[in-house]
PQR file with spaces between the fields and no chain letter, atoms N, CA, C, O and H, PARSE charges and radii, in Angstrom:
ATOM       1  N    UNK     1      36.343  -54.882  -10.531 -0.4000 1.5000
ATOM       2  CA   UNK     1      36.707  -54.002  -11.611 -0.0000 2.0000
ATOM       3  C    UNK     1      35.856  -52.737  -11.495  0.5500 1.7000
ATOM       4  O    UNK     1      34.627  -52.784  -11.552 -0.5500 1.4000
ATOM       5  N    UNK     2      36.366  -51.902  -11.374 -0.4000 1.5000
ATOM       6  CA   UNK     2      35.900  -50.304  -11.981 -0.0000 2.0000
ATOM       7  C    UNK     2      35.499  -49.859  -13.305  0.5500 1.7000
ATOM       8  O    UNK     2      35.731  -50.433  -14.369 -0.5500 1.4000
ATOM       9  H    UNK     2      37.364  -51.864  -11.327  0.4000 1.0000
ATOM      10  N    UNK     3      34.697  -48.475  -13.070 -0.4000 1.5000
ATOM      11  CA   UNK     3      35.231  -48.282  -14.677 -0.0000 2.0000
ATOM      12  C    UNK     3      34.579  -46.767  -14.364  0.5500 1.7000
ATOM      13  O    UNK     3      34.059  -46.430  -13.300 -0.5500 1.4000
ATOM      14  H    UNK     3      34.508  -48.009  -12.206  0.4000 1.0000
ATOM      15  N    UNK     4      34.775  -45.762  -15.826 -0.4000 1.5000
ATOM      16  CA   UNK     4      34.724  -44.476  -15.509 -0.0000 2.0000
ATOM      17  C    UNK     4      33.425  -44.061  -16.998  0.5500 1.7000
ATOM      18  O    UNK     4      33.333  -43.128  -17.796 -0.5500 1.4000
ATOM      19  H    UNK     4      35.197  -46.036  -16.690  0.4000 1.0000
ATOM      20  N    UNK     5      32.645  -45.301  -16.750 -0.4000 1.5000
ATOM      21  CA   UNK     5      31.436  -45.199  -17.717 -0.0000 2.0000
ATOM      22  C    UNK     5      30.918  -43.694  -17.508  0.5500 1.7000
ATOM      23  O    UNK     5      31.018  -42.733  -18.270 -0.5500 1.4000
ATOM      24  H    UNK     5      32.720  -46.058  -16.101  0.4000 1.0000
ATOM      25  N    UNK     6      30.375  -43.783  -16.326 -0.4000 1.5000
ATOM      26  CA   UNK     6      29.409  -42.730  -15.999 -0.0000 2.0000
ATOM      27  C    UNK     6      30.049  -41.061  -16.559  0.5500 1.7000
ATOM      28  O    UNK     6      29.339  -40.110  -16.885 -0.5500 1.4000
ATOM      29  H    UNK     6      30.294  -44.563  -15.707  0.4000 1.0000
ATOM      30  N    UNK     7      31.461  -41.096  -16.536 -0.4000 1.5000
ATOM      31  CA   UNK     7      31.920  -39.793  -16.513 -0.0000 2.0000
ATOM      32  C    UNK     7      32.031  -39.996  -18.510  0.5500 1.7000
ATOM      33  O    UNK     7      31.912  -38.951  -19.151 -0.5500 1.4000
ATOM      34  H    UNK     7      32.037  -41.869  -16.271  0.4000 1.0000
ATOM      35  N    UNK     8      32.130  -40.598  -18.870 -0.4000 1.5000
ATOM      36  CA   UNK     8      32.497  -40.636  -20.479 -0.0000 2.0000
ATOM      37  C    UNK     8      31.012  -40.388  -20.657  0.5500 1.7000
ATOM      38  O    UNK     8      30.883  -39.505  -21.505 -0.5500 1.4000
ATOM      39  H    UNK     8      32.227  -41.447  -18.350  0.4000 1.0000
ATOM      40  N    UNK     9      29.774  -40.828  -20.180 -0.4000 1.5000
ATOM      41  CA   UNK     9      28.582  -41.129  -20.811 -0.0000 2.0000
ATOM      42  C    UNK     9      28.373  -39.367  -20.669  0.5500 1.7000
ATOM      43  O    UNK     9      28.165  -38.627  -21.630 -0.5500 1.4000
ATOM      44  H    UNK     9      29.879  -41.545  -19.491  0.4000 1.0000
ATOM      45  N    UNK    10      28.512  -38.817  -18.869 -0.4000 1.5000
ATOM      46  CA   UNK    10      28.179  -37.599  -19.159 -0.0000 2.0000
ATOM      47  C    UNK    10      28.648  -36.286  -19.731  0.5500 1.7000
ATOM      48  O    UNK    10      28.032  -35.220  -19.717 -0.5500 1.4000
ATOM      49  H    UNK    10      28.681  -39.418  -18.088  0.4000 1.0000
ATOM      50  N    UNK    11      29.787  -36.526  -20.216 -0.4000 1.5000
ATOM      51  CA   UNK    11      30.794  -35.541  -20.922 -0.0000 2.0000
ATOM      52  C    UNK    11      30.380  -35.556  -22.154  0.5500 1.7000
ATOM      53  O    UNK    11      30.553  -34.436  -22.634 -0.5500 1.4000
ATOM      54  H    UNK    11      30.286  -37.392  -20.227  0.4000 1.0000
ATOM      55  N    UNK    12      29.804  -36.451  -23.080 -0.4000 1.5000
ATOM      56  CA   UNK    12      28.608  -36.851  -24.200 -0.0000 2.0000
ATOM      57  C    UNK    12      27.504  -36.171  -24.700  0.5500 1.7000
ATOM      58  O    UNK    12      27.193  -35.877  -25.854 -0.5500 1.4000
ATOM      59  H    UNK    12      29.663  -37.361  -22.690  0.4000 1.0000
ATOM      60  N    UNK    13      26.739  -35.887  -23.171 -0.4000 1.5000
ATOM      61  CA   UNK    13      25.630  -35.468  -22.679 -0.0000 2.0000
ATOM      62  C    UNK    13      24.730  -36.573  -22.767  0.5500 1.7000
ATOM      63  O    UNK    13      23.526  -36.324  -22.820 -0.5500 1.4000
ATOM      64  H    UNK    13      26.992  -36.126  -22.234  0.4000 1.0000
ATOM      65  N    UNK    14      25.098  -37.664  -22.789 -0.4000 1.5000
ATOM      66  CA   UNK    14      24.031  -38.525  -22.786 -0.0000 2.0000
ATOM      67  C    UNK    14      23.343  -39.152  -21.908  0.5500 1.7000
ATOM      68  O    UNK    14      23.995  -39.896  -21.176 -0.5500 1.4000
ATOM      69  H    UNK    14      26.076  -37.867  -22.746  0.4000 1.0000
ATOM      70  N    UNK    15      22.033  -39.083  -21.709 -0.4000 1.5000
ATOM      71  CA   UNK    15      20.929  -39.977  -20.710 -0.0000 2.0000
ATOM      72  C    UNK    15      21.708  -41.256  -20.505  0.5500 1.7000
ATOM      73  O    UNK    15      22.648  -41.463  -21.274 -0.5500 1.4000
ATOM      74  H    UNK    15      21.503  -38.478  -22.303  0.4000 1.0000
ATOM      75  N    UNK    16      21.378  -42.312  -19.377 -0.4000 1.5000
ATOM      76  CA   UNK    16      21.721  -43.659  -19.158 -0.0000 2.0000
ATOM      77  C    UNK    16      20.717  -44.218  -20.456  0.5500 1.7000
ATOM      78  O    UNK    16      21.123  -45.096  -21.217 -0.5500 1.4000
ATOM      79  H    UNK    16      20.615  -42.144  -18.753  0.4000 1.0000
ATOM      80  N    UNK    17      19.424  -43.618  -20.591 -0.4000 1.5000
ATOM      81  CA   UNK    17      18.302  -44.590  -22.036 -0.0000 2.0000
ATOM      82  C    UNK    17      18.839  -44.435  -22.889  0.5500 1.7000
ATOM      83  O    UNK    17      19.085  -45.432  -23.568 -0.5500 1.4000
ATOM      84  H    UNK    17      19.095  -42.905  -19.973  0.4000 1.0000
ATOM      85  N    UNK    18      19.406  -42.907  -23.417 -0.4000 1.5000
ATOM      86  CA   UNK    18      20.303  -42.985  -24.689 -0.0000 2.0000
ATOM      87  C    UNK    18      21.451  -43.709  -25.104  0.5500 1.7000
ATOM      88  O    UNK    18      21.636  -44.300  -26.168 -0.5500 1.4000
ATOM      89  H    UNK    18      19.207  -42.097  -22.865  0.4000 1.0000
ATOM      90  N    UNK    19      22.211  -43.580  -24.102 -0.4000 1.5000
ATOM      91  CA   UNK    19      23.054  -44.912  -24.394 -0.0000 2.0000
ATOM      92  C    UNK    19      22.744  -46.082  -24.336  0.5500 1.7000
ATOM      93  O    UNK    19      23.273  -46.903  -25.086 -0.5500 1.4000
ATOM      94  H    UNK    19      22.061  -43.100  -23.238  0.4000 1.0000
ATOM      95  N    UNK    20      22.090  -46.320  -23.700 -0.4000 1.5000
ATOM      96  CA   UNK    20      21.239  -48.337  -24.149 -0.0000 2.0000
ATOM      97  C    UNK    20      20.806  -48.164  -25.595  0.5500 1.7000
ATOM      98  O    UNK    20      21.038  -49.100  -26.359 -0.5500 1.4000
ATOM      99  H    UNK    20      21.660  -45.653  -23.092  0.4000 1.0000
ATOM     100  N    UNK    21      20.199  -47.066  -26.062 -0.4000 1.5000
ATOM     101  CA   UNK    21      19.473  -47.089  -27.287 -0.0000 2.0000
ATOM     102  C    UNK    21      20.602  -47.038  -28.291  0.5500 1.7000
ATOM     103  O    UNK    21      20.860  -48.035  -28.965 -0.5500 1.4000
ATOM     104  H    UNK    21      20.010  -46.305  -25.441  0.4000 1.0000
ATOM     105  N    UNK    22      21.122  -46.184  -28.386 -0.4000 1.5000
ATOM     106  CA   UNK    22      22.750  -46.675  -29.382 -0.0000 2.0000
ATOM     107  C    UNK    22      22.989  -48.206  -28.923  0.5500 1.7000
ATOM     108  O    UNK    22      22.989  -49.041  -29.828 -0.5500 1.4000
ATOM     109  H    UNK    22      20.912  -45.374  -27.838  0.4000 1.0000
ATOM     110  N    UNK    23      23.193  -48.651  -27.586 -0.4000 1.5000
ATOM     111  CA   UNK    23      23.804  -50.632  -27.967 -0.0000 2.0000
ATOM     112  C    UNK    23      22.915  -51.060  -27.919  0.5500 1.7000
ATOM     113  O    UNK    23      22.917  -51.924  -27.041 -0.5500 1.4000
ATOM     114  H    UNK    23      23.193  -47.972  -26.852  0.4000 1.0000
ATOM     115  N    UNK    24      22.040  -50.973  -28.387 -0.4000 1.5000
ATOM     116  CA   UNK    24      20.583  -51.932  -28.098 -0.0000 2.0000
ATOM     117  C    UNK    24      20.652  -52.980  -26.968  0.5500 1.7000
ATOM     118  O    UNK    24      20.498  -54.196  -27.085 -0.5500 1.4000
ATOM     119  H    UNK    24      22.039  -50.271  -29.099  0.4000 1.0000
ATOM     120  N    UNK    25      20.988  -52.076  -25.544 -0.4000 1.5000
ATOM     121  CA   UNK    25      20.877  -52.542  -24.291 -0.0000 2.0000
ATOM     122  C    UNK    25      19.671  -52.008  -24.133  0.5500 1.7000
ATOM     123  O    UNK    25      18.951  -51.443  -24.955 -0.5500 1.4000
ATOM     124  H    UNK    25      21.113  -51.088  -25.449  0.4000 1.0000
ATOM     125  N    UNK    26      19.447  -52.332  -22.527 -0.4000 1.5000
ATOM     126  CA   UNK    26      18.383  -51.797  -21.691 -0.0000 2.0000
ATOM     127  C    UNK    26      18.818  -50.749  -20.633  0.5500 1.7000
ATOM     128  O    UNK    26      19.931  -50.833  -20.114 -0.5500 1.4000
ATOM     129  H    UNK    26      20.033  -52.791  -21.859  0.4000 1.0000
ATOM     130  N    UNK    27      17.993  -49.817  -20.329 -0.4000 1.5000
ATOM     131  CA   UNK    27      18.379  -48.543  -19.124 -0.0000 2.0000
ATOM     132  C    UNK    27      19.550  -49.424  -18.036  0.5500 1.7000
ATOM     133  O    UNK    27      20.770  -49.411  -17.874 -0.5500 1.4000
ATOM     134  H    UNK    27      17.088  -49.749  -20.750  0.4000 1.0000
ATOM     135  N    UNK    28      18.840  -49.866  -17.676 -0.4000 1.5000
ATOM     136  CA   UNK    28      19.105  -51.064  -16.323 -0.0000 2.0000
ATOM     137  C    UNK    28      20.591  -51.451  -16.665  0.5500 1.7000
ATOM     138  O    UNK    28      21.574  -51.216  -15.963 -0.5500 1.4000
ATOM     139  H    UNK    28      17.848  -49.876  -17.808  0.4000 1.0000
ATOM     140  N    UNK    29      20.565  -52.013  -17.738 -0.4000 1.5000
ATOM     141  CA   UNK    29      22.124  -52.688  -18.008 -0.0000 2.0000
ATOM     142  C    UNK    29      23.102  -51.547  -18.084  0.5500 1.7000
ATOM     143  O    UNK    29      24.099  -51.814  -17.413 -0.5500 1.4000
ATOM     144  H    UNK    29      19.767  -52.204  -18.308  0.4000 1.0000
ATOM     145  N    UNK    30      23.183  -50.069  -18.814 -0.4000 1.5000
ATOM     146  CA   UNK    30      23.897  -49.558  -18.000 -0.0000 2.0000
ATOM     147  C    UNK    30      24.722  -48.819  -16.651  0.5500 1.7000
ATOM     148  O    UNK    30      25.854  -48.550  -16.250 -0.5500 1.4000
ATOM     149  H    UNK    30      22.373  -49.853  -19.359  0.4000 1.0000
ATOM     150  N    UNK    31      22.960  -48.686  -16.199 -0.4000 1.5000
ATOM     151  CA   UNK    31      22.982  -48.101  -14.807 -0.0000 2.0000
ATOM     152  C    UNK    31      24.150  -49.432  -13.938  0.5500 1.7000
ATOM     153  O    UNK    31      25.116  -49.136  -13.236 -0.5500 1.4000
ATOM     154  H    UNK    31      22.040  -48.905  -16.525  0.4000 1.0000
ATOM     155  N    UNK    32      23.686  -50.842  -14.261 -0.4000 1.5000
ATOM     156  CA   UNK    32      24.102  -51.475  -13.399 -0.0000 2.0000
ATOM     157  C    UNK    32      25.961  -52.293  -13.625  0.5500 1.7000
ATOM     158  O    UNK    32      26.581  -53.137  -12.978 -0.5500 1.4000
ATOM     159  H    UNK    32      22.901  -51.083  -14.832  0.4000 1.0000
ATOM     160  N    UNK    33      26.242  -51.554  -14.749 -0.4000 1.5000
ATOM     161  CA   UNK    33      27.688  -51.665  -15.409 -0.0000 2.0000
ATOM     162  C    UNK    33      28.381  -49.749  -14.831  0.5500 1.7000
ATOM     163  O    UNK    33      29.517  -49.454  -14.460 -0.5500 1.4000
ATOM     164  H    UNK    33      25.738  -50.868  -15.274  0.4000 1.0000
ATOM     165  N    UNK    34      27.632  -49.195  -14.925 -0.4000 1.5000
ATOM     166  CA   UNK    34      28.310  -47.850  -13.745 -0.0000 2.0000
ATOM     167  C    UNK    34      28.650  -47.619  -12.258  0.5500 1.7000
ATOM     168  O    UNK    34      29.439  -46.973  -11.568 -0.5500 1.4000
ATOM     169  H    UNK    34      26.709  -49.434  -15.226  0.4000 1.0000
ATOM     170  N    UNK    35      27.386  -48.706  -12.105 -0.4000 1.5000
ATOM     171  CA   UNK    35      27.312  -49.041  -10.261 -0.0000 2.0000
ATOM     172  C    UNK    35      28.281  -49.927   -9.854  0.5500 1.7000
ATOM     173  O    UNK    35      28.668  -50.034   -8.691 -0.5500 1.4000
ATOM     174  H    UNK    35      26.745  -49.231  -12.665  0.4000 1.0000
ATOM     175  N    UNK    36      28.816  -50.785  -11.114 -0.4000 1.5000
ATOM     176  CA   UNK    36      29.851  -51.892  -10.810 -0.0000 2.0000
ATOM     177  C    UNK    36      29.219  -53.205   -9.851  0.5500 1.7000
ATOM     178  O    UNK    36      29.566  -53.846   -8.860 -0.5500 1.4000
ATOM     179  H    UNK    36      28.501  -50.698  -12.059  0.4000 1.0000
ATOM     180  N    UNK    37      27.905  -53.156  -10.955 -0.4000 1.5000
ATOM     181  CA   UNK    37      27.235  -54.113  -10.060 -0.0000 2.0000
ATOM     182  C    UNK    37      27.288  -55.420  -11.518  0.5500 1.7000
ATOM     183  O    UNK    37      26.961  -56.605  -11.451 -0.5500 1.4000
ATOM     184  H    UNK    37      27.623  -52.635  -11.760  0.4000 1.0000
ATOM     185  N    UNK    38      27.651  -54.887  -12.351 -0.4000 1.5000
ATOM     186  CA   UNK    38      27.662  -55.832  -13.510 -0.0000 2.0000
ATOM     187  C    UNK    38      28.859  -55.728  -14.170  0.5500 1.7000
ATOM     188  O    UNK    38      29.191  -54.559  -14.367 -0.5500 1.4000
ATOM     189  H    UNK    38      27.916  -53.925  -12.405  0.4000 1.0000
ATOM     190  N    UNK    39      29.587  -56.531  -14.563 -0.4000 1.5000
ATOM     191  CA   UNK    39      30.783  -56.279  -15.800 -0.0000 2.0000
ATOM     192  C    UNK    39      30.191  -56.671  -16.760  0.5500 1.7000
ATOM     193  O    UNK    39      29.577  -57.723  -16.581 -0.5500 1.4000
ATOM     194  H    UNK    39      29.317  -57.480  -14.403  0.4000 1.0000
ATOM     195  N    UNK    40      30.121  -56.144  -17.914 -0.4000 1.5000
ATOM     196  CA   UNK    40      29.973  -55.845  -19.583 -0.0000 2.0000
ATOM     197  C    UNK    40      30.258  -57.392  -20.249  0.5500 1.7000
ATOM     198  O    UNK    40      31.364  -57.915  -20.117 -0.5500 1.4000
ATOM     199  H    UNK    40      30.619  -55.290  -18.059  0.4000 1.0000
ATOM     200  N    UNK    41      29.414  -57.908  -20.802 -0.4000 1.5000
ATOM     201  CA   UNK    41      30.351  -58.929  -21.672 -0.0000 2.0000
ATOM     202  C    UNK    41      31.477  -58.559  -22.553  0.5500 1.7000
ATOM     203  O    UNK    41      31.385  -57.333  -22.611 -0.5500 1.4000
ATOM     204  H    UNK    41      28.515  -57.483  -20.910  0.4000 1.0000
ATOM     205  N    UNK    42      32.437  -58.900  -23.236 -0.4000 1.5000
ATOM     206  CA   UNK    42      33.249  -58.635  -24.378 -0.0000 2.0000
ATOM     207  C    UNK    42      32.785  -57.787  -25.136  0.5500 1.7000
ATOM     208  O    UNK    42      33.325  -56.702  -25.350 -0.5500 1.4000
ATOM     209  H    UNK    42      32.512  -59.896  -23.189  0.4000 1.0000
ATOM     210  N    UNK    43      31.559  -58.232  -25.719 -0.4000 1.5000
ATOM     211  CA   UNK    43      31.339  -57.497  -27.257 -0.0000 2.0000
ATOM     212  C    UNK    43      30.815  -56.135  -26.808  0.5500 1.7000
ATOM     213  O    UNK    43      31.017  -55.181  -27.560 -0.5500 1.4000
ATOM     214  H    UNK    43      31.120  -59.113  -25.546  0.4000 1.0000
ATOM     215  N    UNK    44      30.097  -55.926  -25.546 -0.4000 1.5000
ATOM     216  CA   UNK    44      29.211  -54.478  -25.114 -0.0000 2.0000
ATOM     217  C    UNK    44      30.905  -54.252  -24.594  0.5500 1.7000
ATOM     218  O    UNK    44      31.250  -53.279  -25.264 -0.5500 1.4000
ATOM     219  H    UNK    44      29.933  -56.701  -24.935  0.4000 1.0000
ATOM     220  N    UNK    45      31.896  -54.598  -23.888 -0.4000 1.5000
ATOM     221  CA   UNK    45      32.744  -53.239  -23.799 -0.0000 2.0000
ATOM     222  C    UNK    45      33.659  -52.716  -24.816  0.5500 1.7000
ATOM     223  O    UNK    45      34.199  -51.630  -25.025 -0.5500 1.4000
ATOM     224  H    UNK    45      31.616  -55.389  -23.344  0.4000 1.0000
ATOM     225  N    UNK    46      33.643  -54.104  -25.490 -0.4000 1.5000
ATOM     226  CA   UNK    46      34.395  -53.005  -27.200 -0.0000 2.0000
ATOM     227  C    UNK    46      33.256  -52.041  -28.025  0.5500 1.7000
ATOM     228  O    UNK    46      33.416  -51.067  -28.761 -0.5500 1.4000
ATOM     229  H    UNK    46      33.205  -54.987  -25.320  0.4000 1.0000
ATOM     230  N    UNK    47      32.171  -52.679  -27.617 -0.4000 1.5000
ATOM     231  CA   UNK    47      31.109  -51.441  -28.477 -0.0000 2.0000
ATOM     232  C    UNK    47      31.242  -50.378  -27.437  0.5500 1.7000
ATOM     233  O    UNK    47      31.531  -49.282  -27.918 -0.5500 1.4000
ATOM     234  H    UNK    47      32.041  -53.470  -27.019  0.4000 1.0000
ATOM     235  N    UNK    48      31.135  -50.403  -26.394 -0.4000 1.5000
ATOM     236  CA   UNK    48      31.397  -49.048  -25.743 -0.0000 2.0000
ATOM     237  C    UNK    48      32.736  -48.134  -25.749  0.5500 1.7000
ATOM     238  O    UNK    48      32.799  -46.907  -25.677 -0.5500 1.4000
ATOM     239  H    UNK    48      30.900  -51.293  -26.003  0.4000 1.0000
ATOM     240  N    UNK    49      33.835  -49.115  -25.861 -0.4000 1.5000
ATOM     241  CA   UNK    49      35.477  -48.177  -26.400 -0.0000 2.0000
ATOM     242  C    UNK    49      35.271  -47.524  -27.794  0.5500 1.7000
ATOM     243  O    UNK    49      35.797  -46.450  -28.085 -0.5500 1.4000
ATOM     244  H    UNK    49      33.784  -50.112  -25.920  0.4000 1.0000
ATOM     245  N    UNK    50      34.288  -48.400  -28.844 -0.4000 1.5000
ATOM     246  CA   UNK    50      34.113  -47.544  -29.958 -0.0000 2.0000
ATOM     247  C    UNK    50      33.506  -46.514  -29.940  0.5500 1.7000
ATOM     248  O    UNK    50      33.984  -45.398  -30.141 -0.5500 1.4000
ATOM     249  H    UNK    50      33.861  -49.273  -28.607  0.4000 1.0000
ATOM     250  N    UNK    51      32.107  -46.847  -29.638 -0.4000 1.5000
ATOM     251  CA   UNK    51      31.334  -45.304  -29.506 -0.0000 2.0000
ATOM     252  C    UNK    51      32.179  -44.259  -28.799  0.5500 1.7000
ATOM     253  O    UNK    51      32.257  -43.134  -29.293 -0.5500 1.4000
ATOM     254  H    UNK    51      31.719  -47.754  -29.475  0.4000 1.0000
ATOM     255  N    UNK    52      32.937  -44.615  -27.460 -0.4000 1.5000
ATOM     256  CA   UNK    52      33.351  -43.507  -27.308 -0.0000 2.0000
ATOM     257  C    UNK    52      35.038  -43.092  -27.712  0.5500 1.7000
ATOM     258  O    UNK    52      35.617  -42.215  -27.071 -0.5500 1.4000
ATOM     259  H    UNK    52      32.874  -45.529  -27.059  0.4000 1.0000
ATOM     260  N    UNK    53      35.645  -43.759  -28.725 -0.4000 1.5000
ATOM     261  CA   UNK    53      36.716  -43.320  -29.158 -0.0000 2.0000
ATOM     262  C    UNK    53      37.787  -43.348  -28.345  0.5500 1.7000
ATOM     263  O    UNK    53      38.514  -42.359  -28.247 -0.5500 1.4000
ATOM     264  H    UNK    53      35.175  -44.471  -29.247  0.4000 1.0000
ATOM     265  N    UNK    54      38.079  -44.801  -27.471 -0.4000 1.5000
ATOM     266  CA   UNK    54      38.783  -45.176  -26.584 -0.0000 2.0000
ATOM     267  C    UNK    54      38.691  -46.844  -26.570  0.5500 1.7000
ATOM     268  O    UNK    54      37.927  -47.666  -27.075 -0.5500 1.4000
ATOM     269  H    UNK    54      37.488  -45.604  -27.550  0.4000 1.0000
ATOM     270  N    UNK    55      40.093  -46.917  -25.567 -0.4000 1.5000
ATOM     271  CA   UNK    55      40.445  -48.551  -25.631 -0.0000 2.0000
ATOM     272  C    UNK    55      39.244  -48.845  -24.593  0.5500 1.7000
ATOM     273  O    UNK    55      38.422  -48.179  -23.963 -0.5500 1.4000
ATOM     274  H    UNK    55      40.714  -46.249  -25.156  0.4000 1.0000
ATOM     275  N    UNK    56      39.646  -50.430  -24.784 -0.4000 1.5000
ATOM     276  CA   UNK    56      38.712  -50.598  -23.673 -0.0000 2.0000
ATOM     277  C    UNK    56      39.240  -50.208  -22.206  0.5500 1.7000
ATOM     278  O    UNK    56      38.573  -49.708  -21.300 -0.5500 1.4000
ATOM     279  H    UNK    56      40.313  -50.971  -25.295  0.4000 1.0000
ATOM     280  N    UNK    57      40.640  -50.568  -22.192 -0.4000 1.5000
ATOM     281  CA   UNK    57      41.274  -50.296  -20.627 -0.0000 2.0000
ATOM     282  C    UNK    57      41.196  -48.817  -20.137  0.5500 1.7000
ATOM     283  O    UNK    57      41.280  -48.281  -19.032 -0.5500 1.4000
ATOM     284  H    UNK    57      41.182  -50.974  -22.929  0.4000 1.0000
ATOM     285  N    UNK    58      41.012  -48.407  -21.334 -0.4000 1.5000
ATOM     286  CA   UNK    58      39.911  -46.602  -20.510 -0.0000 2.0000
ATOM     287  C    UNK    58      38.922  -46.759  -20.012  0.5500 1.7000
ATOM     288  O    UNK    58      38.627  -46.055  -19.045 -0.5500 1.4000
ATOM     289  H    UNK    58      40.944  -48.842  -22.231  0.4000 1.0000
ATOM     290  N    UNK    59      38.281  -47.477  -20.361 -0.4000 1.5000
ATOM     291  CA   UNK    59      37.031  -47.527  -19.632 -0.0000 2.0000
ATOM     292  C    UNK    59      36.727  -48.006  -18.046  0.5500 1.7000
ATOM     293  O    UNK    59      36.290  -47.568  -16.982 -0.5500 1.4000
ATOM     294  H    UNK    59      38.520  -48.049  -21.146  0.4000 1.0000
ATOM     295  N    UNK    60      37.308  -49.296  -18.698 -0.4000 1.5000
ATOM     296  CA   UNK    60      37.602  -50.494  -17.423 -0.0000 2.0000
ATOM     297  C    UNK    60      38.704  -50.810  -16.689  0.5500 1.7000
ATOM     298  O    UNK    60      39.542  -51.513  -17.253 -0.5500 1.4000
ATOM     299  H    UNK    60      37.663  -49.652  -19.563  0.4000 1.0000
ATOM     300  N    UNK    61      38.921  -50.444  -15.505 -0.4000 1.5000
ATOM     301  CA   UNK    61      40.346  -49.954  -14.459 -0.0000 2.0000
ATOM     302  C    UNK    61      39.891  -51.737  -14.009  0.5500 1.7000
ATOM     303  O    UNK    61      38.832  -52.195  -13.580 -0.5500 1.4000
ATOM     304  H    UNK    61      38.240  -49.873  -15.046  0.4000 1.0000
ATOM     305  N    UNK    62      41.355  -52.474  -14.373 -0.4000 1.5000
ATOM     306  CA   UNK    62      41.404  -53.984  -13.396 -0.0000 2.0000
ATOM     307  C    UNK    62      42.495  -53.371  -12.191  0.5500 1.7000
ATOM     308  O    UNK    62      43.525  -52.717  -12.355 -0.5500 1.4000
ATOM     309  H    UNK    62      42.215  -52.102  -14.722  0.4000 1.0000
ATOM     310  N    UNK    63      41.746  -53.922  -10.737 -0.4000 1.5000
ATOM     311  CA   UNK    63      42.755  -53.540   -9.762 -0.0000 2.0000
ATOM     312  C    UNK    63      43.424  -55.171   -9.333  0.5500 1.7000
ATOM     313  O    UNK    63      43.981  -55.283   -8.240 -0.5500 1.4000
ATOM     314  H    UNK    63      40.909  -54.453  -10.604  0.4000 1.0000
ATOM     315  N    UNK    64      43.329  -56.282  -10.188 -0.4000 1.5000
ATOM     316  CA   UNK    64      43.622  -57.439   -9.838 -0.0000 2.0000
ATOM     317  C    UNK    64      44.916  -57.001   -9.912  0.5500 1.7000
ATOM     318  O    UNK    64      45.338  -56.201  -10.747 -0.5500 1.4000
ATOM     319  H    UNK    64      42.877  -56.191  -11.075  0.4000 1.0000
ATOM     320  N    UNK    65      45.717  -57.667   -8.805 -0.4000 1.5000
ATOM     321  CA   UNK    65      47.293  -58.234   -8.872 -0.0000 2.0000
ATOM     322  C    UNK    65      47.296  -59.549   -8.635  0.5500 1.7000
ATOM     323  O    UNK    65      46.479  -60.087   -7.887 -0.5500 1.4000
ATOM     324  H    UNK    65      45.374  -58.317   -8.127  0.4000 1.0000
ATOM     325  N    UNK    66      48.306  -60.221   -9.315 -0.4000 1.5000
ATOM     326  CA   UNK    66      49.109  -61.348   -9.067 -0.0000 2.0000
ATOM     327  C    UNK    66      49.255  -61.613   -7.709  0.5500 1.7000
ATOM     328  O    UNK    66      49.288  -60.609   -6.997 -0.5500 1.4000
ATOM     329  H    UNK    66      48.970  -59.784   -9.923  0.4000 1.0000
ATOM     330  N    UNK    67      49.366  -62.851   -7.075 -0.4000 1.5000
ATOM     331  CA   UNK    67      50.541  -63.023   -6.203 -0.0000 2.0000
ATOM     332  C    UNK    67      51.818  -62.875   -6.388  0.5500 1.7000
ATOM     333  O    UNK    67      52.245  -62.580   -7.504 -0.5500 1.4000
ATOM     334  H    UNK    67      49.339  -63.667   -7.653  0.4000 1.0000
ATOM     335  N    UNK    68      52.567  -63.040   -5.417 -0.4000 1.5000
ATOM     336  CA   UNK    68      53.986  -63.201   -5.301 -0.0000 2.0000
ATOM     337  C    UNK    68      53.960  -64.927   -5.148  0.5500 1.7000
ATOM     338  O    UNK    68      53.334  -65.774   -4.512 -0.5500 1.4000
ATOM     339  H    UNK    68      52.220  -63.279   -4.510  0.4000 1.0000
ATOM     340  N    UNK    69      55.114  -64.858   -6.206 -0.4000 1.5000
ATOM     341  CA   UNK    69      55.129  -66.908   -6.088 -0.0000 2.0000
ATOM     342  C    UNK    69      56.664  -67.152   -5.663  0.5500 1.7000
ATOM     343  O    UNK    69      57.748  -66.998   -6.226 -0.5500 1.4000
ATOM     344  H    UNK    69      55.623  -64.170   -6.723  0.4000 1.0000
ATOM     345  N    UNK    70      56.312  -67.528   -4.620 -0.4000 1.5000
ATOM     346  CA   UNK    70      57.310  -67.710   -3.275 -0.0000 2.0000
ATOM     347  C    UNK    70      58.001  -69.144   -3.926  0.5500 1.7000
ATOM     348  O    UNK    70      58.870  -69.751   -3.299 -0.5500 1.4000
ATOM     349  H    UNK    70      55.431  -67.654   -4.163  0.4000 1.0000
């Protein structure tokens, strides 16, 4: 999964610390949810569609497909 954190956080103007400090995350946890080295639990990516006034599927691009069921 993708996502287009980094560009919403900096259109904001916000630091990676400032935004942990609004979700009462840590620096680290967002750096490593931008790098796509972490996916978000549930409740941190609906707090993040709120703060920034978007669904969550703005945020978070799924490139999963289905199979084909032969």
């Amino acid at each position: 999964m993708r996502n287009v954190l980094k560009a919403l956080r900096e259109d904001k103007g916000l630091s990676q610390g400032a935004l942990a400090a609004k979700l009462g995350v840590t620096r680290q946890t967002i750096n490593a949810v931008e790098t796509d080295k972490y996916d978000p639990s549930l409740p941190l990516a609906l707090r993040l569609a709120r703060l920034f006034g978007v669904n969550p599927q703005d945020i978070f691009l799924d490139d999963w497909q289905p199979e084909d069921e032969a």
